[in-house]
Structures are given as C-alpha cells and as structure tokens.
N, C-alpha and C positions, 0 to 999 in steps of 0.2 A: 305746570306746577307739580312738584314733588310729593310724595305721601306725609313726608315729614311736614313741609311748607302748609300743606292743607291744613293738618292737624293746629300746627301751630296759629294757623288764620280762627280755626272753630274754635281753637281755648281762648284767645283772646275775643272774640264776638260774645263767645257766652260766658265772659266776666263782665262783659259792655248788660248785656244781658240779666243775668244775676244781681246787677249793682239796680238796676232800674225797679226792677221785680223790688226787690229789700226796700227800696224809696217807697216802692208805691204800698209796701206793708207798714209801711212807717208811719205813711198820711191814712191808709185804712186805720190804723189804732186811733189814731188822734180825731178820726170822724166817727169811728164807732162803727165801722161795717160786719159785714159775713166773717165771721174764723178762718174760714177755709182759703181766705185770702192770704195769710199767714205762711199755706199752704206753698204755694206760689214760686216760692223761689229755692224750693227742692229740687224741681226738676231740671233745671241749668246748673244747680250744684250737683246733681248728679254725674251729670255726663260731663262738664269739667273735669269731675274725679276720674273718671276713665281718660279725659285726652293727657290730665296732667301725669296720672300714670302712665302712659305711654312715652311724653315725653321726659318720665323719670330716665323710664329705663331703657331707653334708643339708644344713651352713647354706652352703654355697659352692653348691650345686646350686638354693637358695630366692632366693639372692641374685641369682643369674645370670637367673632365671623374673622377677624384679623385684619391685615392692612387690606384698604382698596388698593386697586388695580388701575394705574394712567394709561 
C-alpha cells in the first residue's frame, strides 16, 4: 500500500468516523447530556483537515517533480 493509498483509506475512515461522532452529539442534545460531548467530533475533523490537505495538494506537488519515469 502506497502513501498516497493509505492517506486516502485514513480520510475516508475518519469521515465514517466524524459522521458517527456528529450522530451521537445529536442524540446527546436531545437527552440532555455533558457539553463536552459536543466536543467530540473536533478531533476527526481535524485531522481530516490535514489528510484532505494533503490530498489537495499531491497532484500539484507530482506535477511540479514532472513526469514519472516507466
């Protein structure tokens, strides 16, 4: 598995990730839990942000190195 390929497996899990977190802050409001639960689904959106930036800028970054080499 590729650096690229890995990347691309971590941003999708931690959408899979992020979307459950948001669900379960959803049903925390509607019970009336802790705040901090709220909290929750920062930290998968975080680091989303970094993989999705990465995979912004990979083909601008391959392009700029030039053609590959067969």
């Amino acid at each position: 598995m590729t650096g690229n390929t890995w990347v691309r497996q971590t941003h999708r899990w931690l959408s899979i990730v992020f979307t459950v977190t948001v669900l379960a802050g959803i049903v925390a409001g509607v019970l009336e839990v802790a705040e901090w639960v709220f909290y929750l689904p920062l930290l998968p959106l975080a680091l989303q942000m970094f993989t999705g930036l990465y995979l912004f800028a990979a083909p601008y970054a391959a392009r700029r190195r030039g053609p590959r080499e067969t």
